[in-house]
C-alpha positions as CSV (number, residue, x, y, z in Angstrom):
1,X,9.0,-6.6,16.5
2,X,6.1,-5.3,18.6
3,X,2.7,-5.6,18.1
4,X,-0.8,-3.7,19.5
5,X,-0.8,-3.8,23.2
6,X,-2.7,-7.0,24.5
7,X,-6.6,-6.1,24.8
8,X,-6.5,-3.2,22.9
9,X,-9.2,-3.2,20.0
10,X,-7.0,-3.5,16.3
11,X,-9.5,-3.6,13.5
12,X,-10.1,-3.1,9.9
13,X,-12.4,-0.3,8.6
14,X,-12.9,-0.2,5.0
15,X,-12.4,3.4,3.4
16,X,-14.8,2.5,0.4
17,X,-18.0,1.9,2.7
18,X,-17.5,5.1,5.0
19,X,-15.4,7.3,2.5
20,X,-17.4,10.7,3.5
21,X,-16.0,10.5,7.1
22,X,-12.7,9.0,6.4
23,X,-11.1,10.6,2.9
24,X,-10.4,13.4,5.2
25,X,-8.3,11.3,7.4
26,X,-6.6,9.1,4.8
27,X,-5.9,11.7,2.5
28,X,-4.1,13.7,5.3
29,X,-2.1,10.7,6.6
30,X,-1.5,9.9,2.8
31,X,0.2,13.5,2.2
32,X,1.6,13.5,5.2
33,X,3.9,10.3,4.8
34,X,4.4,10.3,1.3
35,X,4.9,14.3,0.5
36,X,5.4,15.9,-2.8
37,X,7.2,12.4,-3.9
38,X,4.9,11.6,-6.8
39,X,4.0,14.5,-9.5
40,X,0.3,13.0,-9.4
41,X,-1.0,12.6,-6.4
42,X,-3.9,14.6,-6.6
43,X,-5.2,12.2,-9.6
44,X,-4.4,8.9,-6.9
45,X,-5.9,10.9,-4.3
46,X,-9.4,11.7,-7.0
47,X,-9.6,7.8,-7.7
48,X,-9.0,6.7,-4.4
49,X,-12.0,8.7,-3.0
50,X,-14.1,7.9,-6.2
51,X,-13.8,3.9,-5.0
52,X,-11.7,2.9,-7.6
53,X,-9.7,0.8,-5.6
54,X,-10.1,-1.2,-2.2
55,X,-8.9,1.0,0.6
56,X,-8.6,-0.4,4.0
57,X,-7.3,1.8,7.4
58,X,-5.9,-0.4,10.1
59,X,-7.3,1.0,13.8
60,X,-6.1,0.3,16.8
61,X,-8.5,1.6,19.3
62,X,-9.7,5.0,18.6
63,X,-6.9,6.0,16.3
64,X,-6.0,5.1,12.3
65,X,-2.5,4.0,12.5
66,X,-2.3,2.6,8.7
67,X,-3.9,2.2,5.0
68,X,-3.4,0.0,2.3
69,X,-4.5,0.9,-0.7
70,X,-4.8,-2.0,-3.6
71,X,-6.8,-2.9,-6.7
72,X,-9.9,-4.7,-7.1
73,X,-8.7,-6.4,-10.4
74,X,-5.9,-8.5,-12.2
75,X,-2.8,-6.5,-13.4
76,X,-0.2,-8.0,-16.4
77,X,1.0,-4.9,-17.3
78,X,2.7,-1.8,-16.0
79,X,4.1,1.2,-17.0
80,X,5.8,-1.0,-19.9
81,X,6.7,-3.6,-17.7
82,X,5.3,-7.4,-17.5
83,X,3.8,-8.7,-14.4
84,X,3.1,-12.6,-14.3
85,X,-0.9,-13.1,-15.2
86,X,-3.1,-12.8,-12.8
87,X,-1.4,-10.2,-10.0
88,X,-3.3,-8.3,-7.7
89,X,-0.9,-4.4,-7.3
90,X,-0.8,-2.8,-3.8
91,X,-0.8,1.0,-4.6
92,X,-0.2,2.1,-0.9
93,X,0.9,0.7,1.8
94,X,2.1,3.1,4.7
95,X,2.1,3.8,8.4
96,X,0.8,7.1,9.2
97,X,3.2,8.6,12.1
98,X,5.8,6.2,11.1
99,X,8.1,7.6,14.2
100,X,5.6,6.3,16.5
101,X,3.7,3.7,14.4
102,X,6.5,1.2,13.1
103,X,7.7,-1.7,13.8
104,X,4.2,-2.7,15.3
105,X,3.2,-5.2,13.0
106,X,0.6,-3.0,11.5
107,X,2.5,-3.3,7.7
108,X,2.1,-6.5,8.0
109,X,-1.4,-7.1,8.9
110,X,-2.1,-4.7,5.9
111,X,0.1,-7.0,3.8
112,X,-1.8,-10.3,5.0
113,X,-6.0,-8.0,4.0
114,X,-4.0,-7.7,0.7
115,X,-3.0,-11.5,0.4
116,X,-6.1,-12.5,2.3
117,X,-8.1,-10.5,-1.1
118,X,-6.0,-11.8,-3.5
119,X,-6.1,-15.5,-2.4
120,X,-9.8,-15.2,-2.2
121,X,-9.8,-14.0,-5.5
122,X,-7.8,-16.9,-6.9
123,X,-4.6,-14.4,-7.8
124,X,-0.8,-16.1,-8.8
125,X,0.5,-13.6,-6.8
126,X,0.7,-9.5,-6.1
127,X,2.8,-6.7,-7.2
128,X,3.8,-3.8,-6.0
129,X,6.0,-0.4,-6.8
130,X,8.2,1.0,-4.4
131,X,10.5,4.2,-4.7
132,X,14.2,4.3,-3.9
133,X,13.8,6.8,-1.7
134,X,11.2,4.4,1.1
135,X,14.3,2.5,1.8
136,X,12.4,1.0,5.2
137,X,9.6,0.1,2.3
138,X,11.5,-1.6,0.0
139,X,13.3,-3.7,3.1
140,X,9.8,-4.3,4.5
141,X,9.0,-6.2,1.2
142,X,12.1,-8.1,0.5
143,X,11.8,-9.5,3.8
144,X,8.1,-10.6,3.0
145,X,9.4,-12.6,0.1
146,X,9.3,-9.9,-2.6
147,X,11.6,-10.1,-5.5
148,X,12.1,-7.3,-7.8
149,X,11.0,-7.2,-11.7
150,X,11.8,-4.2,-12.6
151,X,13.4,-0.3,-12.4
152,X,12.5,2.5,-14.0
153,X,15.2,5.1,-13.6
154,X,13.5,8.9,-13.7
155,X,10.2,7.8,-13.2
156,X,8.2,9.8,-14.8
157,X,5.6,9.9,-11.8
158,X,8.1,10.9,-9.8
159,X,10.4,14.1,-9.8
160,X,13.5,12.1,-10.1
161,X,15.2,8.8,-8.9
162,X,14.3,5.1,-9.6
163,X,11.2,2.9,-8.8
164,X,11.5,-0.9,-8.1
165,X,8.6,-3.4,-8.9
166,X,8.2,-6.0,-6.5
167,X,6.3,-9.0,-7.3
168,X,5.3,-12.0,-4.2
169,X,4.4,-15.2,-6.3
170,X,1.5,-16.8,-4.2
């Protein structure tokens, strides 16, 4: 796996402290990636630029390469599913330009912020959703020690196919 190029400048910038300069950019690396896959992403998009969850965008020198998006509390419960007490959910995690982007390591220095957070926040562990169709995705977090808890078939924030939980016990 490759990483950033030795000496060049790989930081985090959170979204929620400068969201009136970078919404713009997220929210176009957001729709670019993920598409027309969910049938509310203009709601996610709303509460994402509101603050309701922690956004972070990965940079490696002058350029945003990735985002995770996760939230700020404890989750049990999901869409009728049961998530062991005290879980932390990612809600994105992606690589803008994934042609040129992946396999860099940036996923999973988005994945450690996340476990970093939730650690620090005294979670049991952190959950996640993942459609069928983000086969590279759902690899990505079995290989990170995610098991799955559940799947929904039809989703109904989807336009069709299944959705797998993921949950990483910490």
């Amino acid at each position: 796996m490759g990483t950033a190029s030795v000496g060049s400048k790989v930081q985090f910038v959170n979204l929620n402290e400068n969201c009136s300069q970078l919404f713009p950019l997220f929210k176009a690396g957001f729709e670019r990636v993920v598409g027309d896959l969910y049938t509310n992403t203009a709601d996610y998009l709303s509460r994402v630029e509101r603050g309701r969850y922690e956004c972070w965008l990965l940079q490696v020198e002058a350029e945003f390469v990735a985002t995770v998006v996760h939230e700020r509390g404890f989750i049990e419960e999901y869409r009728g599913a049961t998530i062991p007490p005290k879980s932390i959910g990612i809600k994105t995690l992606i690589v803008f330009d994934p042609d040129k982007n992946r396999k860099k390591g940036y996923g999973t220095r988005l994945l450690d912020k996340v476990l970093e957070y939730a650690r620090a926040n005294l979670a049991n562990g952190v959950h996640v959703t993942v459609s069928e169709k983000a086969e590279s995705a759902c690899g990505f977090f079995a290989k990170k020690g995610f098991e799955p808890l559940h799947v929904w078939e039809n989703f109904e924030l989807r336009a069709q196919g299944e959705e797998y939980l993921y949950y990483l016990n910490l």
